[in-house]
C-alpha positions in Angstrom: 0.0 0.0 0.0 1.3 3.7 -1.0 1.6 5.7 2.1 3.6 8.6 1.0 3.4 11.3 -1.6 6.9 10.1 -3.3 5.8 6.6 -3.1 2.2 7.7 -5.0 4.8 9.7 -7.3 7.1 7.1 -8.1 4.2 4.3 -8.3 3.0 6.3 -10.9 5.8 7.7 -12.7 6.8 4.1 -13.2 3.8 3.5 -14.7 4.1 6.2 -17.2 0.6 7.6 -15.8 0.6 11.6 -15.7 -0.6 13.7 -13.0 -3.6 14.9 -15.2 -5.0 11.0 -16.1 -4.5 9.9 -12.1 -6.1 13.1 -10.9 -9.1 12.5 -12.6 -8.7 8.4 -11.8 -8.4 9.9 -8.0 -11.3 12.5 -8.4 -9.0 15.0 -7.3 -7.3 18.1 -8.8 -4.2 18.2 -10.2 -2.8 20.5 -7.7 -3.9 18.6 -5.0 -2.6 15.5 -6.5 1.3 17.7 -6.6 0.7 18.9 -3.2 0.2 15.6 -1.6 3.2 13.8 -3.8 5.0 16.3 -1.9 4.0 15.0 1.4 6.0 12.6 3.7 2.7 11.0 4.9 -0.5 10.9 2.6 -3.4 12.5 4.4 -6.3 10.4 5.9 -8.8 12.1 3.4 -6.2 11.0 0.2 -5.4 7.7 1.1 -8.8 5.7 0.2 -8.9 7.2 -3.1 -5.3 6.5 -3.5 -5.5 3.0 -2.4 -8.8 2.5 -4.4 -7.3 4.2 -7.8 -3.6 1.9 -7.1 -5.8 -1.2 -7.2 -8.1 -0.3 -10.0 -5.4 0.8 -12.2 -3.2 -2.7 -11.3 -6.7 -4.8 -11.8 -7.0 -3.3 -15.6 -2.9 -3.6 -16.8 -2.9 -6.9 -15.8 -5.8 -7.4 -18.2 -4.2 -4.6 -20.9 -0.8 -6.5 -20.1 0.8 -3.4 -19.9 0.8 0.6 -18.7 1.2 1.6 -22.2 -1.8 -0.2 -23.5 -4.0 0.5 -20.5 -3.1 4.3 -21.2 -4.7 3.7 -24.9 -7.9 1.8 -23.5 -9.1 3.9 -20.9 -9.5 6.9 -23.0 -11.1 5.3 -26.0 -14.8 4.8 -26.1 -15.5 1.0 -26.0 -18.5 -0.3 -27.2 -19.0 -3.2 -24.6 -19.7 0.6 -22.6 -22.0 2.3 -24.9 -19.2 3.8 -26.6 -18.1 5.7 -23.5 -14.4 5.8 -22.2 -13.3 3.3 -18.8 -12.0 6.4 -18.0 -15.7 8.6 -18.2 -17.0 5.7 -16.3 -14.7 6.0 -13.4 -14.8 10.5 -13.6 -18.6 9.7 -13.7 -19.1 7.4 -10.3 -19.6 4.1 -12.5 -16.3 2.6 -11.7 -18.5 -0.8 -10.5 -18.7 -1.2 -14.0 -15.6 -1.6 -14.8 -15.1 -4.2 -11.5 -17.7 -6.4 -12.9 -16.1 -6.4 -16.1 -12.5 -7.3 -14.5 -14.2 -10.1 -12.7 -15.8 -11.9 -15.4 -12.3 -11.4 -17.4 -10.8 -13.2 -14.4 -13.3 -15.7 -13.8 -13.1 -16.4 -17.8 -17.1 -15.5 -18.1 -16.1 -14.7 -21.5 -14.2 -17.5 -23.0 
């Protein structure tokens, strides 16, 4: 789990994920998202939607395979989502959506 700001920022960095595309994963602003990578201990209030975004974002590479290609995915519109983005789904509260979808993928409901 992340529990500092340079741990969030090097998570992400690593990732090739920009401020802008995990603010908006976070639902927070970009400034807020630079003042808490600056901080030696997240704050109480940051570290759910930290922890919440870290998971999600893991959940969907390992289905993408990779950072890169989960970069491209979540901000094209899919049709398995009415031709909205992953990523409008998560800004706009639906992110169960994209859960359900990661567990039938694991569970192989698909195949």
């Amino acid at each position: 789990m992340i529990k500092s700001g340079s741990a969030l920022k090097n998570w992400r960095k690593e990732r090739g994920i920009s401020r802008p595309l995990f603010a908006q994963i976070a639902d927070c602003s970009e400034r807020s998202l630079a003042t808490y990578e600056s901080k030696t201990k997240l704050p109480e209030k940051f570290s759910r939607p930290v922890a919440e975004s870290v998971r999600l974002i893991q959940a969907l590479e390992e289905l993408a395979g990779d950072s890169a290609a989960l970069k491209n995915w979540i901000q094209k519109p899919n049709t398995a989502f009415d031709d909205r983005t992953p990523l409008s789904l998560i800004t706009s509260g639906e992110v169960d959506v994209l859960w359900r979808m990661v567990h039938q993928l694991r569970q192989g409901a698909f195949a």
